[in-house]
C-alpha positions in Angstrom: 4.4 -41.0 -14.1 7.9 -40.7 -14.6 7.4 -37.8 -17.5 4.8 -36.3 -15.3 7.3 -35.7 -12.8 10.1 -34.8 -15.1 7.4 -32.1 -16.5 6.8 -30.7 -12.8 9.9 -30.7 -12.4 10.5 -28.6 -15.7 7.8 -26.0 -15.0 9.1 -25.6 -11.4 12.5 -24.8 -12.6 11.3 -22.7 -15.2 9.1 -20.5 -12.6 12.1 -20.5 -10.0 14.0 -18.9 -13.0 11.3 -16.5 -13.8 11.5 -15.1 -10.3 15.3 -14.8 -9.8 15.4 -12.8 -13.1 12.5 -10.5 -11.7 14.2 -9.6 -8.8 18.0 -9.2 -10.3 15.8 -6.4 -12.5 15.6 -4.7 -9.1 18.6 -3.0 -7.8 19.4 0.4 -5.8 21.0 3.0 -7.5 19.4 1.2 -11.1 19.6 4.5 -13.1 23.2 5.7 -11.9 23.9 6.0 -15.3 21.1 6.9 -17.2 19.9 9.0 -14.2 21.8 9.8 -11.4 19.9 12.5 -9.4 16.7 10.7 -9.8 15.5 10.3 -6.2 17.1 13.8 -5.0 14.6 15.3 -7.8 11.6 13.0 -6.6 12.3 13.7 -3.4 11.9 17.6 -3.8 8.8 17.2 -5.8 7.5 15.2 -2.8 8.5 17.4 -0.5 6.6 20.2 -2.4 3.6 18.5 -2.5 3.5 17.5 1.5 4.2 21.5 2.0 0.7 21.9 0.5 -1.3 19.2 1.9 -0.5 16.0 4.6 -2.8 14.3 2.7 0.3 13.6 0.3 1.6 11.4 2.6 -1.4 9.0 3.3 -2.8 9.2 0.2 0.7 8.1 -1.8 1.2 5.5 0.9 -2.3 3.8 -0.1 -1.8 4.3 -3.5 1.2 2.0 -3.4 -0.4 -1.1 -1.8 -3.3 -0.9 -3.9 -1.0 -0.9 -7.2 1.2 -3.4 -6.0 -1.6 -5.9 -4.6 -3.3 -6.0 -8.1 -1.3 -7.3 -11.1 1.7 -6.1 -9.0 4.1 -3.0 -8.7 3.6 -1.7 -12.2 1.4 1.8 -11.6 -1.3 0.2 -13.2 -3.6 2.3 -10.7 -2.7 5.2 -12.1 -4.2 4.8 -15.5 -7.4 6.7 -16.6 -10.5 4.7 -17.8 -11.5 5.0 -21.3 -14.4 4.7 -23.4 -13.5 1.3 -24.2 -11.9 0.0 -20.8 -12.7 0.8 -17.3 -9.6 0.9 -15.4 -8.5 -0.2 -11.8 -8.8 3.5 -10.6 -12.5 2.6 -11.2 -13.0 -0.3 -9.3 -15.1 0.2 -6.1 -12.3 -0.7 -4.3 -10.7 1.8 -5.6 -12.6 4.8 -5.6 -11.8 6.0 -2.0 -8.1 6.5 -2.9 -7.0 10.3 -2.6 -6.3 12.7 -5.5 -3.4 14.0 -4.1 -1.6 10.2 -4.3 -2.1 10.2 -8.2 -0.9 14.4 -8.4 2.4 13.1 -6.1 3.6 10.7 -8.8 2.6 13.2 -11.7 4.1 15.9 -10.1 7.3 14.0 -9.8 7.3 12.1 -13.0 7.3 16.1 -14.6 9.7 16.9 -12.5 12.2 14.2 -13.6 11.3 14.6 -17.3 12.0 17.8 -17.0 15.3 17.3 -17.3 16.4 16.5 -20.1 19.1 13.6 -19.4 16.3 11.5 -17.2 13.4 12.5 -19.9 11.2 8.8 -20.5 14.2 7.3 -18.6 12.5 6.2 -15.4 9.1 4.6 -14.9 6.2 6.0 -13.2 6.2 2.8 -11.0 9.6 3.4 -9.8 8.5 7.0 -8.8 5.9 5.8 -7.2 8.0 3.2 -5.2 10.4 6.4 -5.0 7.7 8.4 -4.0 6.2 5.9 -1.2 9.4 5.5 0.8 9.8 9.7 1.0 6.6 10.0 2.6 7.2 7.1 5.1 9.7 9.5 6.4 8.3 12.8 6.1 6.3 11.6 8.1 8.5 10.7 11.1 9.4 6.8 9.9 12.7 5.2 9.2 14.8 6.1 5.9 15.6 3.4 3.5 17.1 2.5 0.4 14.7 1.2 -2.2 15.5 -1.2 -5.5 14.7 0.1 -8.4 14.2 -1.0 -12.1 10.6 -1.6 -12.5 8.6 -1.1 -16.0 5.2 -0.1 -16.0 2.4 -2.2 -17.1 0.7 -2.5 -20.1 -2.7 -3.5 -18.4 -5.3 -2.1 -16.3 -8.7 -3.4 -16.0 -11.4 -2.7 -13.2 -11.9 -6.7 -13.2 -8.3 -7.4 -12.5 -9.4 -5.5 -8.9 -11.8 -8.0 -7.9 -10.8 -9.7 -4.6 -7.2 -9.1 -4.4 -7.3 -6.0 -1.9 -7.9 -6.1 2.2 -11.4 -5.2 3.2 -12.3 -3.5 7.1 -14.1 -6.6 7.9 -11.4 -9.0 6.8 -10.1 -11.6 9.8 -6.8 -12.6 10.1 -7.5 -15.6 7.7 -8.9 -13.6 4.8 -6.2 -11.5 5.1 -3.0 -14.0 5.7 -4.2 -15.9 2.3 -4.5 -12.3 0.7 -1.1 -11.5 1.5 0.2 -15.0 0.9 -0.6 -14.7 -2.5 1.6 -11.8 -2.9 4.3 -14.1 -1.4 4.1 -12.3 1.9 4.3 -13.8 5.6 1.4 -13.4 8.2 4.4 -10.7 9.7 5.0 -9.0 6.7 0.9 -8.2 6.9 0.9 -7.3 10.7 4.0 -5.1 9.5 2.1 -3.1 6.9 -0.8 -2.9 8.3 1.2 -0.5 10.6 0.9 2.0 7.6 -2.7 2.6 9.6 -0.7 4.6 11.3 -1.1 7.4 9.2 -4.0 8.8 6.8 -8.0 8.4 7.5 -11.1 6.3 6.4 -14.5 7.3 5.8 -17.4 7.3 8.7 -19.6 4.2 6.5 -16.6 1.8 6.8 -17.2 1.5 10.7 -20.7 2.0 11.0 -21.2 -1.9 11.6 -18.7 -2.4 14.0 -20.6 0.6 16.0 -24.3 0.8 14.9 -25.4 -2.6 14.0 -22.5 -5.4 14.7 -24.7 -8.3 14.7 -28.1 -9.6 15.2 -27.9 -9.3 19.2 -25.0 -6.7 19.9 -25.2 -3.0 18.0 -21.6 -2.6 19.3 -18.6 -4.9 18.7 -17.4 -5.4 22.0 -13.7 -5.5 21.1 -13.7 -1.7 20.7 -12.6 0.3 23.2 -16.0 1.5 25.3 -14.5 5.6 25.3 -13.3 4.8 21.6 -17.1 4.2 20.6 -18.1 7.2 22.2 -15.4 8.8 20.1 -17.0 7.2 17.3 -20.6 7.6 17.0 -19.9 11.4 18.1 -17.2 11.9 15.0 -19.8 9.8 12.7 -23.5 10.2 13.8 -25.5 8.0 11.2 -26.9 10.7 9.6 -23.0 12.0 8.4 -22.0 12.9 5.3 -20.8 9.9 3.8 -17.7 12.0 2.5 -16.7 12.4 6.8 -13.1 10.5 7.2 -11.5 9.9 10.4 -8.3 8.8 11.5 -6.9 6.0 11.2 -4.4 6.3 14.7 -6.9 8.4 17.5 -4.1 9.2 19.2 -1.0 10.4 16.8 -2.4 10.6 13.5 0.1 12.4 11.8 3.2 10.5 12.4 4.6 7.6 11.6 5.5 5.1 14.7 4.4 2.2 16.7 1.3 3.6 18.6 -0.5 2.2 16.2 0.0 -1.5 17.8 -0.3 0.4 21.2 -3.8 1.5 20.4 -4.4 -2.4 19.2 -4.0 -3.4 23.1 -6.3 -0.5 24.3 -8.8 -2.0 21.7 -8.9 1.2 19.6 -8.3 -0.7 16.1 -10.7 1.1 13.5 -11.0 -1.5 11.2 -12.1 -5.1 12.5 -9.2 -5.9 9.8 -6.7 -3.9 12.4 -8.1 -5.0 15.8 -8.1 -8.7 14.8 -4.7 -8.6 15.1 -4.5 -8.0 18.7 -7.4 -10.6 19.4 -6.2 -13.4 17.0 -3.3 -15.6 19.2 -1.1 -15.6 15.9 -0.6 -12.3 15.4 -1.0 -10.8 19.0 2.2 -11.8 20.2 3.9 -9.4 17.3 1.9 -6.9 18.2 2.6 -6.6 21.7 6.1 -7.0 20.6 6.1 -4.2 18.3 4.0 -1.6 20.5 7.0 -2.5 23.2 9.4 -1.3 20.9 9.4 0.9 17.7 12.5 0.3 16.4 11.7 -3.5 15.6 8.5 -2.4 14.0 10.4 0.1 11.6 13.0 -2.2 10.5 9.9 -5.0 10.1 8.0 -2.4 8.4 11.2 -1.2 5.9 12.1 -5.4 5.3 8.1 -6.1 4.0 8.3 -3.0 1.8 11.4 -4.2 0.2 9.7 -7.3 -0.6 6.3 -5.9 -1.3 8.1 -4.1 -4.1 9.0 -7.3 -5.5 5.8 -8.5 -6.2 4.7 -9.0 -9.9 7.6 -6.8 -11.4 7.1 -5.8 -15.3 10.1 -6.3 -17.3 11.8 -6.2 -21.0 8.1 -6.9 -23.2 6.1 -7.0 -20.2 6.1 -3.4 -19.9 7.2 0.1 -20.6 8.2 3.7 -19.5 5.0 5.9 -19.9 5.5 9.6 -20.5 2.4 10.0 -19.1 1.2 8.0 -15.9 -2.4 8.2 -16.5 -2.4 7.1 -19.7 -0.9 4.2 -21.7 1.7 5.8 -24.6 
């Protein structure tokens, strides 16, 4: 019993070490030396790419969380299938996320290659994480400083995907032990969810919550009566399947608190976003956050610090890739 412990104890210790060398990888201002005008040049790339399509800024957004919830922050996501692996990009889950996400970090990856001092200096996963926080406030939200130092992975596999991303019909539950496995809190989930602020979603991923709910109610009843209406005339069954909506009726293209606000009204699109308002554990931060947008930023800014954290490549566990799609 007594080596049993003494082996816990070990492994414990060993993990704890594991971790605290992750994260003092991660520092701001990580390639002063190697190089310094790294986020003024990713920055300008991002910029041009919002000047020819707002989609930049949801799309890059996405991209982030679905890298970082599977296998971690690494840019695995962004890696091409080939004949003999089918990559995460490929995963059903996957499959919705926007073009112009993937052309933001290329874009900017060239951009910093381009010169000559940064050239396979800096990791597509750091211009992604780089890439994320510029959009955040492009579109209206707070600035912040982000750490830096990640490598990219040397993995990606369709597989990996399975069950570790959010789904529309998630409860609070499902989605609690989701992020909990990421080593975030129930508020660092009500926090990011926030990002529904911005960007859109396809008509099919609300058609039960406003065609066929259950076996005795076509409607759920938690939406917002007008907000059906809304709805069904936006996304008529017959639609396109390739229809989107927004994800915020009210401000779609900024990034603020009005998300929570629409919570309260009932005007969640996702049962995944209004369960937050009707679950007793989470509805108190909601209503505290659609009170007062300033909390919600700096909430918002503290879980994207630590959602960068999670499952950070380093010294043999990964690489710089010259090219973001592909492993080199």
């Amino acid at each position: 019993m007594a080596a049993n412990k003494t082996n816990l104890l070990l492994l414990l210790l060993s993990l704890s070490l594991t971790l605290n060398l992750t994260s003092a990888q991660l520092r701001r201002n990580f390639y002063a030396g190697s190089c310094p005008n790294v986020e003024q040049i990713v920055r300008n790339a991002v910029q041009l790419k919002f000047q020819q399509t707002f989609t930049t800024i949801p799309a890059t957004l996405r991209l982030y969380f679905h890298d970082c919830f599977v296998n971690g922050c690494d840019a695995s996501v962004m890696i091409a299938s080939t004949n003999n692996n089918k990559a995460e990009k490929d995963h059903p889950d996957n499959l919705s996320l926007a073009g112009d996400g993937f052309d933001t970090v290329i874009k900017a990856k060239q951009a910093v290659d381009a010169v000559a001092t940064c050239r396979n200096k800096v990791s597509c996963a750091d211009i992604l994480t780089m890439s994320t926080r510029d959009v955040v406030n492009l579109a209206g939200g707070p600035k912040y400083e982000v750490e830096l130092g990640r490598l990219d992975g040397l993995s990606s596999t369709a597989s990996s995907v399975e069950g570790k991303l959010p789904h529309p019909t998630d409860d609070v539950n499902k989605l609690t032990s989701l992020f909990a496995k990421n080593g975030l809190s129930l508020n660092d989930m009500i926090a990011l969810s926030g990002a529904h602020t911005l960007g859109f979603a396809h008509c099919t991923k609300v058609f039960n919550r406003i065609y066929s709910f259950n076996k005795t109610t076509k409607v759920d009843p938690t939406v917002n009566k007008a907000y059906v209406a809304e709805l069904q005339a936006s996304c008529p069954q017959s639609v396109d399947p390739r229809v989107a909506i927004n994800m915020d009726p009210t401000t779609p293209r900024q990034f603020d608190n009005v998300y929570y606000k629409n919570l309260q009204q009932g005007k969640g699109l996702f049962t995944s976003d209004q369960v937050l308002f009707t679950d007793r554990r989470s509805k108190p931060t909601v209503d505290l956050w659609a009170s007062n947008g300033n909390l919600f930023n700096q909430a918002f800014v503290n879980s994207m610090i630590k959602l960068g954290r999670v499952g950070v490549k380093t010294g043999r566990n990964g690489n710089i890739r010259s090219d973001c799609g592909a492993f080199n």
